[in-house]
N, C-alpha and C positions, 0 to 999 in steps of 0.2 A: 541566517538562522543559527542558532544556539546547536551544536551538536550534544547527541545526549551519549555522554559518557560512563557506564559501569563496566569490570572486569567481568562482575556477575551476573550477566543478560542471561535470563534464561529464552527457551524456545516459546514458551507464550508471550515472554515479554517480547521479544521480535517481534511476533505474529503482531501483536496489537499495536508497536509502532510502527513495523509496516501500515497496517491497517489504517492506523491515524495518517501517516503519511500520505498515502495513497487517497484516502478522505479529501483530505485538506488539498490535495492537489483539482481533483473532482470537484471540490466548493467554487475554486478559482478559476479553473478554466476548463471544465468536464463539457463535451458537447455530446447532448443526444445524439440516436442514430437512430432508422428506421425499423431495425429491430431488437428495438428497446433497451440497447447498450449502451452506455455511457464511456465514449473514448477521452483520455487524457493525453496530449504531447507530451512527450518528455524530453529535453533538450541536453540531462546528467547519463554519464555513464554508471553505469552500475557501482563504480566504482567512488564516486563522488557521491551518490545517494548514500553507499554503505558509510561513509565519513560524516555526512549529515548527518544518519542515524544515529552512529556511535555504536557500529556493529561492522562485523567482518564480512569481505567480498561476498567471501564463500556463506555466510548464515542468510545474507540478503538470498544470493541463487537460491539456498534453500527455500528460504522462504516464499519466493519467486516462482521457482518449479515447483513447490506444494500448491500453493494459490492456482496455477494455473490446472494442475492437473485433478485439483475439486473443481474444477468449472468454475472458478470465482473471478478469476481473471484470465485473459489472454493480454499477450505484449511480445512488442518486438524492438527492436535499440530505441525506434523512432515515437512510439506510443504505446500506452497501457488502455487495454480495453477493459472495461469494469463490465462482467458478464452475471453479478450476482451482488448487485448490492447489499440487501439483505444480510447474508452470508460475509460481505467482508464488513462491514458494520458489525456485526458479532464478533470479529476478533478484535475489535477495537474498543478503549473504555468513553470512544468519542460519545457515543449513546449516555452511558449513563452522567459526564457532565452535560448533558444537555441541548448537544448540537445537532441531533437529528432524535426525531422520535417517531419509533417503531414498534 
C-alpha cells in the first residue's frame, strides 16, 4: 500500500486514517467475538503501521492511547479489538464515501 505522506497531518486527520485504517483491516479479516467485539490480528509494529500511514510513532500511540481510553478500541502488539464500531466509524471519512452506512 501507498503510504500517505503530508508535513501537515493534522490530529483529526490522524484520527480518520487511523480510523480508515483500522476499518479496512476489520473489512478483511475482523472476527466476531461473543461479546459483540470485533478483533483484528495485527502482524505490523507500531512502527511500520506509523510508515503506512504517513504519520509519526509517537502521533499513531497517540492516537492509539486516545482510541482505547474512549472505549473505542482495546489492543495489544498481537491484536486490536474494535470495542465501539460506531464510534470508530465517526472518526473516519469511510462512512461518507460510502463503505459502511450508519
Amino acid at each position: 500500500a501507498t503510504a500517505i505522506r503530508s508535513k501537515n497531518i493534522t490530529a483529526k486527520d490522524s484520527k480518520k486514517i487511523f480510523s480508515s485504517y483500522i476499518i479496512s483491516l476489520l473489512m478483511d479479516r475482523g472476527i466476531m467475538k461473543e461479546d459483540d467485539s470485533i478483533v483484528v490480528n495485527n502482524d505490523l509494529t507500531n512502527e511500520e503501521i506509523a510508515n503506512l500511514l504517513g504519520v509519526s510513532r509517537e502521533t499513531l500511540s497517540r492516537v492509539f492511547n486516545h482510541a482505547k481510553k474512549e472505549g473505542i478500541i482495546d489492543y495489544n502488539r498481537r491484536e486490536i479489538k474494535i470495542l465501539d464500531l460506531y464510534r470508530l466509524v465517526k472518526f473516519s471519512d469511510w462512512f461518507i464515501k460510502g463503505g459502511l452506512h450508519m
